[in-house]
KOLNU-345123 format. One record per residue (C-alpha): z, y, x. Coordinates in steps of 0.05 Angstrom, whole numbers, plus 5000, padded with zeros to 4 digits. Example, Ala and Ser with C-alpha at 12.3 -4.5 7.8 and 13.67 -1.06 7.14 Angstrom:
BEGIN
515649105246/514349795273/
% end
This chain:
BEGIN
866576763081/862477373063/855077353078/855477853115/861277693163/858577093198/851076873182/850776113206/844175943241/845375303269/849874993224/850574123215/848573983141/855373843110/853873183070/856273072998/858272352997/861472102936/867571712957/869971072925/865470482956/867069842924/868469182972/862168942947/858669502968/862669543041/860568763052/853768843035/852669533085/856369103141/851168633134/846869093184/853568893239/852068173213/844368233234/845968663303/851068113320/845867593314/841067933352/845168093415/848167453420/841267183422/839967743477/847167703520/848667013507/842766473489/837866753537/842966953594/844366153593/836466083598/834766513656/840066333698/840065563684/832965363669/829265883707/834765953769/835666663763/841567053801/846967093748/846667843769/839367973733/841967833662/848668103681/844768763693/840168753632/847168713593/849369273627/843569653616/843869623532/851169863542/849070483593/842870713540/848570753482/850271413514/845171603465/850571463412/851572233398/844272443403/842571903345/849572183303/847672873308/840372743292/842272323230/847372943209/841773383222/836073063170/841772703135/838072053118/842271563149/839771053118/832671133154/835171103218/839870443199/832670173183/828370473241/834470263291/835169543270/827269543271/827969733346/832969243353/829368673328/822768883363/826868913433/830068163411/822967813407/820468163462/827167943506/824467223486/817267343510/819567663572/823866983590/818666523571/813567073626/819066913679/817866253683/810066403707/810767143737/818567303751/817268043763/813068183707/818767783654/823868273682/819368823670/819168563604/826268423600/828369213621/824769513561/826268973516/835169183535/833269923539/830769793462/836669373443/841569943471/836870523439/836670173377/843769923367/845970663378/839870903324/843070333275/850870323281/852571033296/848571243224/852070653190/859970783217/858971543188/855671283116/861570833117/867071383136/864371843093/864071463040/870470963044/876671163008/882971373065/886270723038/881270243047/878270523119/883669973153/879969353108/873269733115/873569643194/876468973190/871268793150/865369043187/867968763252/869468053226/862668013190/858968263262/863267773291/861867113237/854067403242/853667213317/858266533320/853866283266/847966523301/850266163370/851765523337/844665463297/840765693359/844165163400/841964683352/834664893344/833565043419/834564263440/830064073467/828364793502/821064923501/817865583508/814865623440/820865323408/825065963434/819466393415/819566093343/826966163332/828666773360/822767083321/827066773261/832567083281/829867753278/826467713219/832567463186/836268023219/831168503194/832168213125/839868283123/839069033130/833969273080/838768763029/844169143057/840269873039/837069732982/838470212923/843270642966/842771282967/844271853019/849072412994/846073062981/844673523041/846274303048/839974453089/843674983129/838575053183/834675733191/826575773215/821175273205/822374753261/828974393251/827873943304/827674573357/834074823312/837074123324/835074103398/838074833413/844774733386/846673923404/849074113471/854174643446/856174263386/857873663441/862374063485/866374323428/867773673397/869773513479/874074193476/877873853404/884473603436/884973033390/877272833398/877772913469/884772443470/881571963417/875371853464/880271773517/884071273475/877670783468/875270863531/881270583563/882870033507/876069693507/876769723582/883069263572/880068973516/873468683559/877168633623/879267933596/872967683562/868867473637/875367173662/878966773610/875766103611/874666053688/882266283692/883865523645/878565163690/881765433763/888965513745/890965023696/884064473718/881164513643/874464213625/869164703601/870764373534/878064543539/877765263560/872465453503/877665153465/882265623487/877666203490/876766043409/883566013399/883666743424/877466953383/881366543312/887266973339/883267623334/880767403259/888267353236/890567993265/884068383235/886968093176/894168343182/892869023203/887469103151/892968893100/898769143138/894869843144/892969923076/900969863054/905170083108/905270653163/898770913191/892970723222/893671073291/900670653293/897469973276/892270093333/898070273375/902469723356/896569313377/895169563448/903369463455/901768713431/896668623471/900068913540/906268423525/901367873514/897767943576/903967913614/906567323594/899166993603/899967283674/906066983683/903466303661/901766023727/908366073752/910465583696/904965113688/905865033619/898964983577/903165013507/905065733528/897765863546/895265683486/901066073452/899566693498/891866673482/893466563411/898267123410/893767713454/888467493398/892767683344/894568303382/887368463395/885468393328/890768913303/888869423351/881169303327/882969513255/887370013270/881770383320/876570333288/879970533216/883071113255/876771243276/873371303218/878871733192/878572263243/870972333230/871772583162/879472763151/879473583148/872273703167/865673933142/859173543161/858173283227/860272573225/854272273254/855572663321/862672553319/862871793306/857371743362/862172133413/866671533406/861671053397/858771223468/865771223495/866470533476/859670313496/860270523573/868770173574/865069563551/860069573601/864869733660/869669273629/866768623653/864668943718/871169113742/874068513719/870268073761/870068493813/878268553820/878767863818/873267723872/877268313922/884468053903/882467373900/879067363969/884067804002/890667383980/886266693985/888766513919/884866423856/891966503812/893167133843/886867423829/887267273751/893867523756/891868243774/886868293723/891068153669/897468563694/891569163696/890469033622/897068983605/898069733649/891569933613/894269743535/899770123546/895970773577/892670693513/898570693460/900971303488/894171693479/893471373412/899871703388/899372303422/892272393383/897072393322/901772783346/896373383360/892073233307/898773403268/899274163299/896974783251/889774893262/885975573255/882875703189/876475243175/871975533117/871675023067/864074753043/861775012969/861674552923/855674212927/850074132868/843874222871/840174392947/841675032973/837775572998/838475713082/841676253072/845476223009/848175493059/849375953112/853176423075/857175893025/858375273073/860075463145/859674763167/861174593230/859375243278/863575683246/869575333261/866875183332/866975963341/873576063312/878075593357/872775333401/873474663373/873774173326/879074413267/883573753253/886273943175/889273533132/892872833143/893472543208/889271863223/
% end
């Protein structure tokens, strides 16, 4: 492109990230999902059990809190594009895990306010969530695009997997120690370890930072106020990547697979308790059979993945998994058997775990594969897709069994419908998965490659050289796909 034939105000900083991250170097960054695991389990799990047990809260008020830190992730994009925009992820990995640990501590001062001035601890308790949802989205959203742009294509499967299984190992440990430090409750006690917890969270992630470094930015923005710049072009730069057929389908895709995929987590163990008369000990037994389940199938996909086929068909494979899975758990209480539960829950684990690895290497594929700058935006698009499924996903569960269950007087029933939704809802999502693949494949208008980059550009020798991200935008009024397929 001629300087003359399109000058780029507006254009996304296209960022020169050196690929070829080491495992090492993967583990360490997904130490900052290790230290936001710990966190919100503390948050959703530790004091959920404290407000509604000790201090005889409605199970509705934590319910809502949790639902709260999923609704303010629709920031997800805002934080991405922001982060493409300056280009130093890293800083807002470190100023969003700051927020996050902030909003834990002060989630543990507003319980411990309850239990002398109710209204005031929820007061608390709202801004502490709204900071854990703000901050999670100012954290991960930066550290999925370093990753993606930075991961080679055939190690984005065990990238994922790893990330996910370290977030996931970051908050069983964390659940496990609490329990153990917490007994006897007192209200300085939970002050003291949570205030741990955060600080070892906080920890984790400047380990996980240290001596990276950003890639080199193409400042491609025009005037002296990039944040007006920034602020004047995010809402066009949104809608195309909504116009991009396979960004649009791929949102779709995650929206309705974590929607399966959390339909099940609220409904599991009371389904072994009412159905099959399991102790609480027995159905967390079965509820960690599902969760080992998911560990083995993150495995195989991420090794599966890296060998054979590609990622958009593991995640598929997956969702198909998990759909047949679900049925045969649904048809469980017509036989009675708890071996085939246990099989069933083992087996929608494994399942689960595949379509984890596949999605979110896909994912990170489809951020970077064929395009010039813009990750961050991109990678929060999804991320906020994900964020509100997750938040509806419990929501709807319990709220289709409560309807079906009351309706048909039978607690089987109810459990029933839930699952035969997910299985409906896994397979809705295999088809969108491939037919992201399938359009992602088609011949896309010319995108103007970036310059090579060196040393910083000038703004206008960027606009001129680099075209980013707007000039394609104008050209097809999208997102071009280029290159490989996910």
């Amino acid at each position: 492109m001629s300087p003359a034939a399109s000058p780029v105000p507006h254009a996304i900083p296209d960022q020169a990230a050196p690929r070829g991250l080491s495992w090492a170097s993967i583990a360490r960054l997904a130490l900052v999902q290790v230290a936001i695991g710990s966190v919100m389990v503390l948050m959703t799990s530790t004091l959920n059990r404290v407000m509604v047990v000790e201090l005889g809260l409605a199970a509705a008020v934590p319910g809502a809190l949790v639902a709260l830190h999923f609704a303010v992730q629709v920031l997800r994009p805002r934080m991405g594009y922001l982060s493409d925009v300056g280009g130093r992820r890293l800083n807002w990995i470190v100023g969003g895990m700051a927020i996050v640990v902030l909003s834990g501590f002060m989630a543990a001062v507003a319980t411990a306010v309850m239990d002398a001035n109710r209204w005031m601890g929820i007061g608390i308790a709202l801004l502490a969530f709204f900071g854990l949802g703000a901050g999670i989205s100012a954290a991960s959203t930066p550290l999925l695009a370093y990753l993606a742009e930075r991961v080679e294509e055939n190690r984005m499967a065990g990238a994922g997997a790893l990330v996910w299984i370290l977030m996931i190992a970051g908050g069983a440990v964390t659940a496990i120690t609490v329990g153990n430090l917490l007994d006897p409750l007192t209200w300085t006690r939970l002050l003291v370890v949570t205030g741990a917890v955060c600080g070892a969270a906080m920890l984790l992630t400047l380990v996980a930072v240290w001596g990276r470094r950003d890639g080199v930015v193409v400042n491609a923005f025009r005037g002296t106020d990039a944040e007006t710049e920034a602020e004047s072009t995010f809402g066009d730069t949104f809608r195309a990547i909504w116009s991009d057929p396979p960004s649009r389908r791929f949102a779709l895709f995650i929206f309705v697979a974590i929607l399966a995929y959390s339909l099940q987590e609220i409904i599991l163990e009371p389904f072994a308790g009412a159905v099959f008369a399991m102790s609480p000990g027995e159905s967390m037994e079965i509820a960690g059979m599902q969760r080992g389940g998911a560990l083995l199938g993150m495995a195989i996909g991420a090794m599966g993945a890296a060998r054979f086929s590609t990622l958009s068909r593991w995640a598929a494979a997956g969702c198909i998994g998990s759909g047949v899975a679900l049925l045969f758990l649904a048809a469980m209480p017509l036989t009675g058997s708890v071996t085939g539960l246990r099989l069933s829950v083992t087996a929608l684990g494994v399942a689960n775990g595949i379509f984890v690895v596949g999605a979110v290497g896909a994912m990170m594929n489809l951020t970077v594969k064929g395009r010039a700058g813009g990750a961050g935006i991109r990678m929060g698009f999804w991320g906020a897709s994900q964020a509100m499924a997750y938040g509806l996903g419990g929501l709807v569960g319990a709220l289709l069994y409560d309807i079906t269950s009351w309706l048909v007087g039978s607690p089987a029933i109810g459990y029933v419908t839930v699952f035969a939704l997910e299985a409906v809802l896994f397979g809705v999502a295999a088809v969108l998965i491939l037919s992201v693949r399938k359009v992602a494949a088609r011949p896309a208008a010319p995108v103007t490659s970036p310059a090579p980059v060196g040393p910083a550009l000038r703004p206008s020798q960027a606009g001129a050289r680099t075209g980013g991200l707007r000039p394609a935008l104008r050209q097809r009024g999208g997102l071009g796909a280029g290159g490989r397929t996910a």
